[in-house]
VOBA-1610 file (N, C-alpha, C; in pm, whole numbers, padded with zeros to 5 digits, always signed):
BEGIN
Unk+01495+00575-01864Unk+01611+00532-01943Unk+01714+00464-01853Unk+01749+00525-01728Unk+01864+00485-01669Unk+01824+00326-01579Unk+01673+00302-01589Unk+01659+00207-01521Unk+01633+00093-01636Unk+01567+00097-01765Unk+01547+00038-01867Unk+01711-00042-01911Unk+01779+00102-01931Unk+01905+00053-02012Unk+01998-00090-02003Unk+02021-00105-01807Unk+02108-00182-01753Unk+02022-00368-01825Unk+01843-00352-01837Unk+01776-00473-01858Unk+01801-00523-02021Unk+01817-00353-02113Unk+01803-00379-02307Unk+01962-00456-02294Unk+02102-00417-02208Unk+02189-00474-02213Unk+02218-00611-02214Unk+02125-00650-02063Unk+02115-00798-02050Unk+02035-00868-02089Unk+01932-00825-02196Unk+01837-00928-02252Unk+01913-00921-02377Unk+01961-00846-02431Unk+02102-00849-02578Unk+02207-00954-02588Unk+02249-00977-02459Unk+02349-01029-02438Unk+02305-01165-02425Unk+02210-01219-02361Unk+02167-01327-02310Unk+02098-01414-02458Unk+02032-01302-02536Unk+01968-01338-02626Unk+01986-01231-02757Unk+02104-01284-02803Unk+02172-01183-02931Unk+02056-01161-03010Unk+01967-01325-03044Unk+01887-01321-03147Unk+01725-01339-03135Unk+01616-01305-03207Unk+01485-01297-03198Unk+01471-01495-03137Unk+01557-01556-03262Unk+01528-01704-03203Unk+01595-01736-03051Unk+01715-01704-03010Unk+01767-01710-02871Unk+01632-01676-02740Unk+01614-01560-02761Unk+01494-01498-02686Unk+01336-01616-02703Unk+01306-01701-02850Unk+01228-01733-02880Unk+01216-01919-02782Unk+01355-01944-02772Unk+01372-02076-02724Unk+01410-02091-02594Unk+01405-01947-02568Unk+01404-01978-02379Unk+01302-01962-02295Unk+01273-02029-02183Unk+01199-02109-02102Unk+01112-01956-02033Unk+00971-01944-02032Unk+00975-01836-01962Unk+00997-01764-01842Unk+01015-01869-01750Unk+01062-01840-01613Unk+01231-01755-01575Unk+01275-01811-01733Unk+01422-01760-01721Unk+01399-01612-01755Unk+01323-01590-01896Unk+01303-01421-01925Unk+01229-01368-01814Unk+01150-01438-01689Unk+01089-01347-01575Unk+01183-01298-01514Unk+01290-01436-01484Unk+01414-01400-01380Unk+01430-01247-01435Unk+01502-01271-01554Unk+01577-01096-01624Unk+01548-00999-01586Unk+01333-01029-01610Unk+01295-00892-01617Unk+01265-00838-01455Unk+01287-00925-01354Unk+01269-00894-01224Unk+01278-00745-01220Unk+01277-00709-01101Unk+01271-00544-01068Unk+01230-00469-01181Unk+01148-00508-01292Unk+01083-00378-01392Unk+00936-00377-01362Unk+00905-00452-01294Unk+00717-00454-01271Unk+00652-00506-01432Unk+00545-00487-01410Unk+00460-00495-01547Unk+00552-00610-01606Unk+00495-00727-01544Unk+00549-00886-01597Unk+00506-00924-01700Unk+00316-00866-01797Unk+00268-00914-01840Unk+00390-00870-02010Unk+00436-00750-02011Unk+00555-00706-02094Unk+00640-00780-02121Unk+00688-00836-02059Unk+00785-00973-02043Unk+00738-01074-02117Unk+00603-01127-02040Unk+00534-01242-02104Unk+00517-01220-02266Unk+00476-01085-02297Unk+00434-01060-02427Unk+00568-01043-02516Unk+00650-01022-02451Unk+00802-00979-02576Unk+00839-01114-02569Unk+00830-01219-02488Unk+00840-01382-02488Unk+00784-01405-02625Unk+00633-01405-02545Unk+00549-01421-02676Unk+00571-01422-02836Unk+00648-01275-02850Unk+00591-01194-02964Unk+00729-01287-03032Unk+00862-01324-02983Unk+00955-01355-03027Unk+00926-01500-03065Unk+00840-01596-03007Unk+00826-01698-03030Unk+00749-01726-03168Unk+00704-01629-03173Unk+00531-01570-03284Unk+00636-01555-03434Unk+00772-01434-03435Unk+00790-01410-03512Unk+00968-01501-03557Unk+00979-01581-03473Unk+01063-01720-03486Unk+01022-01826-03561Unk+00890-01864-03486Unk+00825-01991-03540Unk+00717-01928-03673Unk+00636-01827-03639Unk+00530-01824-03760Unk+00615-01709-03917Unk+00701-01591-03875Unk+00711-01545-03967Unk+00894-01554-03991Unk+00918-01655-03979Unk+01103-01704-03999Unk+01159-01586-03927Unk+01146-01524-03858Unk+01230-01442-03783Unk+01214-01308-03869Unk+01151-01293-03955Unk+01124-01156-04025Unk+01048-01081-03930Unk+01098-00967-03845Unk+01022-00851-03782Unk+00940-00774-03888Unk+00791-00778-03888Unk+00693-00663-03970Unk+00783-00586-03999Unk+00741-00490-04108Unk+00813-00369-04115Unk+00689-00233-04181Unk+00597-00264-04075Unk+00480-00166-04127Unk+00407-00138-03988Unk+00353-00026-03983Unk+00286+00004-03874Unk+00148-00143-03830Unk+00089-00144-03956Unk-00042-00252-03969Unk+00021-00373-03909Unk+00122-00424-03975Unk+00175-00542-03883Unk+00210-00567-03769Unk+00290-00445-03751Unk+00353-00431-03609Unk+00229-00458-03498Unk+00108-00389-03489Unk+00036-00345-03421Unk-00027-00488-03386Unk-00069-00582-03474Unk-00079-00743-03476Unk-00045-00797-03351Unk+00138-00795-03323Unk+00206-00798-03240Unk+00137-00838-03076Unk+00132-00889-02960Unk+00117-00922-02882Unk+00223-00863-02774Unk+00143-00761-02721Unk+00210-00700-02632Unk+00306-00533-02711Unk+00231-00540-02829Unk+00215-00394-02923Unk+00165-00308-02938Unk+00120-00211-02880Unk-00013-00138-02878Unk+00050-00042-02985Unk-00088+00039-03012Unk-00049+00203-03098Unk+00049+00258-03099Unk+00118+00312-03008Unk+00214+00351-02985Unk+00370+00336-02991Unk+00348+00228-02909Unk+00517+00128-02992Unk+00501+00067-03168Unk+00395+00098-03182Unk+00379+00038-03344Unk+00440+00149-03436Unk+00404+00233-03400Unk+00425+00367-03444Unk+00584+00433-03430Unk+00603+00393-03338Unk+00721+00420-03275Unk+00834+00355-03334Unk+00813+00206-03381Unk+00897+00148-03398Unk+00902+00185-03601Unk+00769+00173-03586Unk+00710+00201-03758Unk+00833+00332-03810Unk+00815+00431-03765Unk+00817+00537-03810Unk+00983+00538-03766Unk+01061+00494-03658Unk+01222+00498-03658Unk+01274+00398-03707Unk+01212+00259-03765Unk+01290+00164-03790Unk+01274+00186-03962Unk+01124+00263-04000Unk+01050+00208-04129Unk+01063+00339-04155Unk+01063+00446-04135Unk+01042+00549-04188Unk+00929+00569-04210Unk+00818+00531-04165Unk+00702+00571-04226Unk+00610+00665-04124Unk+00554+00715-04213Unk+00473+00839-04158Unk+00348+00826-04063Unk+00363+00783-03951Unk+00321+00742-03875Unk+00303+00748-03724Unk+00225+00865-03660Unk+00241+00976-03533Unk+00303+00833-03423Unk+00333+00877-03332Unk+00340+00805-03221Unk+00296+00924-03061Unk+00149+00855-03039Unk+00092+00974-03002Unk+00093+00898-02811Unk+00203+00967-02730Unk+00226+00920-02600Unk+00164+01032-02519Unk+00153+01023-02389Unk+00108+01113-02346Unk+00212+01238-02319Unk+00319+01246-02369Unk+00381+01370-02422Unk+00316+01448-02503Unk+00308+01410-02645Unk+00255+01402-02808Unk+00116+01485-02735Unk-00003+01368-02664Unk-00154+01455-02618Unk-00118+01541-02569Unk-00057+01609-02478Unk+00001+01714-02375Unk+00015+01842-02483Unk+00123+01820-02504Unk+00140+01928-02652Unk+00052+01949-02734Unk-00002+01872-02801Unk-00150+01907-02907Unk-00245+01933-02850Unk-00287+01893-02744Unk-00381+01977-02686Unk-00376+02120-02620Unk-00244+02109-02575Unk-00267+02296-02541Unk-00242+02360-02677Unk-00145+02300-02717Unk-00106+02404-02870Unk-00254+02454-02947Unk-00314+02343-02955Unk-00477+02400-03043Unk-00613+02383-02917Unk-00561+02411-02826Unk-00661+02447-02701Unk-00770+02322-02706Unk-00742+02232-02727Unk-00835+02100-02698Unk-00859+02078-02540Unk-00991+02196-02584Unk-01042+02190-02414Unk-01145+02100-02391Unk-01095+01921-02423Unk-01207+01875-02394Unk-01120+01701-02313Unk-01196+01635-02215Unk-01164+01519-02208Unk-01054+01383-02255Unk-00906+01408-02214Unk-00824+01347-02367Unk-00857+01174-02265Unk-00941+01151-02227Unk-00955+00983-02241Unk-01098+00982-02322Unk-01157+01117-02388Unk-01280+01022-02451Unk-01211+00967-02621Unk-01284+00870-02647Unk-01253+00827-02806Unk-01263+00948-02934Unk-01331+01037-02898Unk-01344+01115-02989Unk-01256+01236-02963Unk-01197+01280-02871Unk-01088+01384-02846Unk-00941+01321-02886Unk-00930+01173-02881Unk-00832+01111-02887Unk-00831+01126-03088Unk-00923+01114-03126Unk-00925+01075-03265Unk-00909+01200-03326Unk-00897+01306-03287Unk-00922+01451-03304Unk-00770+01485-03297Unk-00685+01455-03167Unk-00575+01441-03177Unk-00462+01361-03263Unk-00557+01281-03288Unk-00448+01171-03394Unk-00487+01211-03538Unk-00563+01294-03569Unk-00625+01399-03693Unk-00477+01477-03716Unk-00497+01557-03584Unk-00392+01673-03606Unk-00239+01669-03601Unk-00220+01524-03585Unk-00094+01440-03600Unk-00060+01455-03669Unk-00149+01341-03760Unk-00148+01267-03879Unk-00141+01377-03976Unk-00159+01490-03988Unk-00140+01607-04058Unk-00025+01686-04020Unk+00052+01659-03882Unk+00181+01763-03890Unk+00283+01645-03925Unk+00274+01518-03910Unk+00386+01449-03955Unk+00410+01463-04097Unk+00293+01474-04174Unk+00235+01412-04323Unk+00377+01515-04435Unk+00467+01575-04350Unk+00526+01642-04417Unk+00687+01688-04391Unk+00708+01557-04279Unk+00845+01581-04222Unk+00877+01485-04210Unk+01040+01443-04144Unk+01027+01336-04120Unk+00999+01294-03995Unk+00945+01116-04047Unk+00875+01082-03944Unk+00954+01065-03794Unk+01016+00978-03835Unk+01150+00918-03692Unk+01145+01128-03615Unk+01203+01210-03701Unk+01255+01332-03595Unk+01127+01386-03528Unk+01017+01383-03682Unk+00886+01474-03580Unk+00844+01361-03414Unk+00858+01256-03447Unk+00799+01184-03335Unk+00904+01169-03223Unk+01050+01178-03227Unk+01148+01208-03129Unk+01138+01384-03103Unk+01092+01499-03181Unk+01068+01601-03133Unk+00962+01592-03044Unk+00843+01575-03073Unk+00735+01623-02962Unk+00753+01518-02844Unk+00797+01393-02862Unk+00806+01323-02670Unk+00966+01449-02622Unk+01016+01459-02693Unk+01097+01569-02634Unk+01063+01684-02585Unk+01006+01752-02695Unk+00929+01839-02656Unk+00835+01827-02524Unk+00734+01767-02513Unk+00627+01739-02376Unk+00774+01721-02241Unk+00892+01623-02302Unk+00901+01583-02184Unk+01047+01677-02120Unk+01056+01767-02202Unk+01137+01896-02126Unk+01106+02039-02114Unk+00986+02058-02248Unk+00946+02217-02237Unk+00820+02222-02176Unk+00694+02137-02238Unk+00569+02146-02206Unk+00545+02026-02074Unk+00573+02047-01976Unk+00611+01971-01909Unk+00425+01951-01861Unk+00458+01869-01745Unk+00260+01841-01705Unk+00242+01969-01621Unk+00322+01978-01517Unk+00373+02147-01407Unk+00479+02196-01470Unk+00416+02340-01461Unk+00525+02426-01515Unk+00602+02433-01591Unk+00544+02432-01742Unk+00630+02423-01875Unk+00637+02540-01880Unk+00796+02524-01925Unk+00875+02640-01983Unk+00788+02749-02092Unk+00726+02822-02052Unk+00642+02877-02183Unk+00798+03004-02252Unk+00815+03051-02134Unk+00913+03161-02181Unk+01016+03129-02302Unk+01052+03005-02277Unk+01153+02967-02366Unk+01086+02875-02504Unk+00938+02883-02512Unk+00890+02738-02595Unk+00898+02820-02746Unk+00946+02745-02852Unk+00974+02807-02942Unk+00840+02820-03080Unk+00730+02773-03016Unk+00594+02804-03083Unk+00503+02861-02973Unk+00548+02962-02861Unk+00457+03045-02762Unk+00347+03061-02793Unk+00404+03180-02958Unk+00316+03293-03031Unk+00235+03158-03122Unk+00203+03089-03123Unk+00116+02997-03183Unk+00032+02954-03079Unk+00074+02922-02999Unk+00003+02831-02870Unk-00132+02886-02820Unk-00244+02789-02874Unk-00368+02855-02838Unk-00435+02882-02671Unk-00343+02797-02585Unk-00383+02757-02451Unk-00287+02886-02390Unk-00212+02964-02445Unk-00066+03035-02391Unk-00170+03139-02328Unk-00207+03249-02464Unk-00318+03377-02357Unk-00325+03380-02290Unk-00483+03278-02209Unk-00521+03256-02100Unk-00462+03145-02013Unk-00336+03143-02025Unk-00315+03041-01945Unk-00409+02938-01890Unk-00463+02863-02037Unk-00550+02732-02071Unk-00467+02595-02041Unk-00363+02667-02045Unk-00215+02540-02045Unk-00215+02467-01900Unk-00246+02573-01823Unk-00267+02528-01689Unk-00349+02398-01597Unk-00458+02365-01683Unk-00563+02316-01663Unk-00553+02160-01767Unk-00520+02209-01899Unk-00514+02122-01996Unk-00403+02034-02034Unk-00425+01930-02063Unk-00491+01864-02067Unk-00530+01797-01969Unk-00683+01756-01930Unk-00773+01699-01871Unk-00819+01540-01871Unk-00893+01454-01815Unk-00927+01338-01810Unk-01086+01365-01726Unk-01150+01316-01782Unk-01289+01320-01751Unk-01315+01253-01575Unk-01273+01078-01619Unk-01272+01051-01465Unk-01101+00988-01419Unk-01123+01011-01253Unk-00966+00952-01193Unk-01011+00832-01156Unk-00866+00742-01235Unk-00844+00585-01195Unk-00885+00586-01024Unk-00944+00533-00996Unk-00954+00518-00811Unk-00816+00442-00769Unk-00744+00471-00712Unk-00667+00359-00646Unk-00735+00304-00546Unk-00708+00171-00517Unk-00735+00073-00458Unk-00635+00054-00369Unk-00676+00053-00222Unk-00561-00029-00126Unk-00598-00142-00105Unk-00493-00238-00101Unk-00520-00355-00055Unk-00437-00459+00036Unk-00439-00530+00164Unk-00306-00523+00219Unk-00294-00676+00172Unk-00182-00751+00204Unk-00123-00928+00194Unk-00066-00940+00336Unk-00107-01039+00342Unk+00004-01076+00452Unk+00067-01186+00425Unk+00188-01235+00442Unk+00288-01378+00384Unk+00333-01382+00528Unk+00303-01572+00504Unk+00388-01637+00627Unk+00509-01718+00573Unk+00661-01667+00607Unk+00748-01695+00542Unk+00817-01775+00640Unk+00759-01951+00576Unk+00862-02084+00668Unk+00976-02104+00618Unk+01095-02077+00751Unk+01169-02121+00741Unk+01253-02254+00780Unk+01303-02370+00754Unk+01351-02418+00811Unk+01542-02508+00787Unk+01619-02448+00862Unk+01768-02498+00879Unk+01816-02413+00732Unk+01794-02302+00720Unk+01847-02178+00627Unk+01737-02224+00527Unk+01617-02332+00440Unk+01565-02321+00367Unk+01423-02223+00368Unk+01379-02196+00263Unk+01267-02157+00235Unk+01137-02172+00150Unk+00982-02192+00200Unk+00928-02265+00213Unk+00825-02114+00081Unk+00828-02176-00041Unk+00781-02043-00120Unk+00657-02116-00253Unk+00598-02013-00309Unk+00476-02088-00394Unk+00485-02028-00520Unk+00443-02066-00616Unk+00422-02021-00718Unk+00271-01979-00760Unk+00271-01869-00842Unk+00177-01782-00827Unk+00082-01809-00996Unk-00025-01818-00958Unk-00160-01907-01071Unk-00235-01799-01068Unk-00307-01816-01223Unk-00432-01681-01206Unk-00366-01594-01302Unk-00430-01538-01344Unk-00432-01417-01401Unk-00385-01272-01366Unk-00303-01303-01272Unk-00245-01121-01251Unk-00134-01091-01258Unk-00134-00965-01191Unk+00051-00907-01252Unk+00178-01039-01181Unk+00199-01101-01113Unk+00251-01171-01099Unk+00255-01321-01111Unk+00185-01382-01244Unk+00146-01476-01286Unk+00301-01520-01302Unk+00273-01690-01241Unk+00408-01749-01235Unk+00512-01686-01193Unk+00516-01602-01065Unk+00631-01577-01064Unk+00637-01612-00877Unk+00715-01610-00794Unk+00745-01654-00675Unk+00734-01629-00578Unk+00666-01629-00479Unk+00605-01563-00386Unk+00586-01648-00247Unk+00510-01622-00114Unk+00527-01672+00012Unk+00377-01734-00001Unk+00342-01815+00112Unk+00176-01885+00128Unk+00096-01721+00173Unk+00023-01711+00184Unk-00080-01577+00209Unk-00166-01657+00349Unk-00211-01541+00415Unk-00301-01556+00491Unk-00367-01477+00564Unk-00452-01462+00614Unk-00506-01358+00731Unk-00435-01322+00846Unk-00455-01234+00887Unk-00402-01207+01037Unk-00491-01284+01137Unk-00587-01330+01143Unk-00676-01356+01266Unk-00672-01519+01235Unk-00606-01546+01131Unk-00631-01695+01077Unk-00470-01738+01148Unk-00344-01634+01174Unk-00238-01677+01169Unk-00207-01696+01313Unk-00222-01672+01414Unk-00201-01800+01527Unk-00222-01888+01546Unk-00355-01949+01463Unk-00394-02110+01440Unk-00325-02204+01348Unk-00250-02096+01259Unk-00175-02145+01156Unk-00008-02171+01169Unk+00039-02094+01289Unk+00157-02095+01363Unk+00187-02235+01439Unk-00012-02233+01523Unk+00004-02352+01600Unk+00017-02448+01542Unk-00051-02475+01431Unk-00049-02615+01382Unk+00082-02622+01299Unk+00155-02534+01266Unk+00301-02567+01204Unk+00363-02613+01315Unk+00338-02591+01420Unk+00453-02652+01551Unk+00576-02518+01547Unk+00498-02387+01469Unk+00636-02310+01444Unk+00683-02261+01594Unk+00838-02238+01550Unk+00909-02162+01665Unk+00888-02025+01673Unk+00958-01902+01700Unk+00887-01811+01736Unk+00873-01717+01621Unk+00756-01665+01605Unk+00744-01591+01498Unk+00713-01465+01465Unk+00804-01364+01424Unk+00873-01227+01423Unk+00781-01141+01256Unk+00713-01070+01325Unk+00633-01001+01166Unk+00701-00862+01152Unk+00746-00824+01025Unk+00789-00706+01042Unk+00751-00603+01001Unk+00753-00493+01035Unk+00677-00362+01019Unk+00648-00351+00871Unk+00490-00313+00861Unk+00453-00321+00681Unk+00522-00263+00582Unk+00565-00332+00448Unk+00595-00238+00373Unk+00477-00188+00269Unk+00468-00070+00204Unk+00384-00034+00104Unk+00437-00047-00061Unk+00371-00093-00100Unk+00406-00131-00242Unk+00329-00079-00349Unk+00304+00049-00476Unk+00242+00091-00548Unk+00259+00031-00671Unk+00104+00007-00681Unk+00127-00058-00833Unk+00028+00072-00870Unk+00002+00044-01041Unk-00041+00144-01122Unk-00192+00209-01065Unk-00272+00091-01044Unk-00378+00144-00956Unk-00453+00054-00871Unk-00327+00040-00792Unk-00349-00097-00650Unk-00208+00004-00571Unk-00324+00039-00439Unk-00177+00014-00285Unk-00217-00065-00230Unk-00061-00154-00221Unk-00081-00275-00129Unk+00028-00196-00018Unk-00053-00290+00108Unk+00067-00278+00211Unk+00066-00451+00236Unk+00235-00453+00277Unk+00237-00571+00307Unk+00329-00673+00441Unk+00261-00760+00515Unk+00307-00777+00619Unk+00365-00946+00592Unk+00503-00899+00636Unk+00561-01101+00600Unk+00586-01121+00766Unk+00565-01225+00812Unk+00603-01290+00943Unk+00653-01431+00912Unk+00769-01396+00978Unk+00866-01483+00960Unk+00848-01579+01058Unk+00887-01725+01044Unk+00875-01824+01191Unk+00941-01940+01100Unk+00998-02026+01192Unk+01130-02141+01180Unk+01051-02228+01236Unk+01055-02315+01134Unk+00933-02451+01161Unk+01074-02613+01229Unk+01026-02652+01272Unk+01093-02787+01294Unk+01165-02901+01234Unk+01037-02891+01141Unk+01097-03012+01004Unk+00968-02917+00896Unk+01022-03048+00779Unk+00972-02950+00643Unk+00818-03007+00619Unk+00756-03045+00706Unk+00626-03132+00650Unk+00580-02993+00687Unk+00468-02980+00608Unk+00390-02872+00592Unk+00271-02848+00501Unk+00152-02886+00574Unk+00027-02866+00459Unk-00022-02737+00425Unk+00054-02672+00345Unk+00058-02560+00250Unk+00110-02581+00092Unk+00049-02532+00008Unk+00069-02539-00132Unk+00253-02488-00147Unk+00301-02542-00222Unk+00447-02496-00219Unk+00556-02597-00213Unk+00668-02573-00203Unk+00836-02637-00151Unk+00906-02502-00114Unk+00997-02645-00083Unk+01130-02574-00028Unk+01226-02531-00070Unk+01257-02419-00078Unk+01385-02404-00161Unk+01515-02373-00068Unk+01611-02365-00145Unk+01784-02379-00083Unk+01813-02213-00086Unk+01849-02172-00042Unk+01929-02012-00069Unk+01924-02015-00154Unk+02016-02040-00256Unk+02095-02071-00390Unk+01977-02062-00469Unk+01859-02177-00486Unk+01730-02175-00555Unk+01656-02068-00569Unk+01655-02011-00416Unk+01573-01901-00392Unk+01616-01791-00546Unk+01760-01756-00506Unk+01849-01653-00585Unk+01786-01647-00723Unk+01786-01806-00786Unk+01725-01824-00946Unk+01611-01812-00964Unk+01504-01795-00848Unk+01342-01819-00927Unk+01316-01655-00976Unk+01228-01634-01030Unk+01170-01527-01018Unk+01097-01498-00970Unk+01087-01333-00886Unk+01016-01299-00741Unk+01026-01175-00784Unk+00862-01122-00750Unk+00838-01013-00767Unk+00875-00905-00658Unk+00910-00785-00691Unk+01058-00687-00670Unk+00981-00681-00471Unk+00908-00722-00427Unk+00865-00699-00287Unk+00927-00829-00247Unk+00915-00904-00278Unk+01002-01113-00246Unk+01175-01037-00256Unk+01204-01009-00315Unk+01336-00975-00389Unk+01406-00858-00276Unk+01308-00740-00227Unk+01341-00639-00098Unk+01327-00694+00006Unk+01241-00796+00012Unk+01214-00866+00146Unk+01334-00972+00191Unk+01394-01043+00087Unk+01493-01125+00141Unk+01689-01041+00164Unk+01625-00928+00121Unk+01759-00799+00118Unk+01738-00761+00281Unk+01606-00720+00316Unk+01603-00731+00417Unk+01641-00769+00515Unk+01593-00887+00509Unk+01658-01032+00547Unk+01778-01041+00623Unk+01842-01039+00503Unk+01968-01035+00512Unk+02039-00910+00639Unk+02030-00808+00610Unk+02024-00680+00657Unk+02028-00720+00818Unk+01912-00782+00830Unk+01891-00804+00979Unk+02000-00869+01015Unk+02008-00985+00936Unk+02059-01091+00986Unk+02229-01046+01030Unk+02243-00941+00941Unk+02395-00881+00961Unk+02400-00814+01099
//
């Protein structure tokens, strides 16, 4: 919340309306969403505003079925939005929501297979079917995310104990489960960051991944980068101790070496940018610590 809030302010402000948000450029909504990660969110609330500007006159769905349509909507926010904006009866099942239903009725089984999941959205779809929707679905993410916690939920104080099928044997302990673990992946980068007479020498980023279009340094090897120093004619060039960067299931570590080239000719994909330029592009939150850095030193 406290990190979300300061971004719902300034994307409100910037863009009062579904069409405001719908007619701006996407590089500008990257700028915004800088420091939140998960760019492809960005791209998709771009998206979804342009979708419901141009194709449905600015009418937001007002049904779970529609919502879910949506681009960059999954189950969950459909539901979510369904059931507090629409009133309709409609679980919003987060991994709070699984947490709780599964110990409560001892679902001692796998909650990433399809059929434990559907089992859970059974026993939803039957405790909402009779309250309201908006409170039951703001009770249980409440619930998971202060009593039934993932370690050490409050059992003493939980106000359905004497119901709780996992409570006895302390089943709660164990449950809920996932069959297999995401592997993380390490992976390191290294960036050679040219500088020359305060400018900076930066690329834009193609392809398909979390940082599609957004601003970044040339890449290269370590064993490739003294040949690559030499032939810049660079002056002397200073690498600084790695930083580590976690994404959801990627560690990167990452090494930038800095070096001050002569003049700006340079056969590398990219330009030059001014300070000032730098400030406006969008750069993913490691570009963004790295030139804080920067700075830091430079003080």
């Amino acid at each position: 919340m406290a990190q979300g809030l300061p971004y719902y302010e300034k994307f409100t402000e910037k863009y009062p309306t579904v069409f405001d948000l719908a007619h701006a450029a996407e590089e500008e909504v990257l700028r915004l969403w800088q420091g939140l990660g998960y760019y492809s969110r960005g791209r998709n609330l771009h998206a979804t505003a342009r979708y419901i500007a141009g194709e449905l006159g600015g009418s937001f769905p007002s049904s779970f079925s529609g919502l879910v349509q949506l681009k960059g909507i999954g189950a969950y926010t459909a539901a979510a939005i369904a059931s507090f904006a629409y009133k309709e009866k409609v679980a919003a099942i987060d991994g709070n929501a699984i947490r709780v239903i599964t110990r409560l009725y001892k679902i001692d089984k796998p909650v990433d297979a399809p059929a434990t999941l559907e089992e859970i959205r059974e026993i939803a779809r039957e405790l909402i079917s009779t309250v309201e929707p908006d409170l039951y679905n703001q009770a249980m993410m409440e619930f998971g995310a202060m009593l039934c916690t993932p370690k050490s939920p409050k059992c003493e104080i939980c106000p359905v104990q004497a119901e709780c099928l996992s409570f006895p044997q302390k089943d709660f302990l164990r449950i809920p489960y996932k069959s297999k673990k995401t592997k993380v992946l390490d992976r390191s980068l290294h960036y050679l960051v040219p500088e020359h007479q305060g400018n900076f020498f930066m690329k834009q980023r193609t392809g398909a991944d979390i940082w599609q279009n957004l601003f970044d340094f040339p890449e290269t090897e370590p064993e490739e980068l003294p040949a690559l120093l030499k032939s810049l004619n660079a002056g002397p060039a200073h690498t600084f101790p790695p930083v580590t960067h976690i994404l959801s299931h990627r560690k990167l570590t990452i090494f930038f070496t800095h070096c001050t080239l002569p003049g700006k000719d340079i056969a590398l994909d990219g330009a030059w940018f001014t300070p000032e330029e730098v400030e406006k592009l969008a750069k993913p939150k490691v570009i963004v610590d790295f030139f804080s850095r920067m700075q830091a030193d430079h003080h």
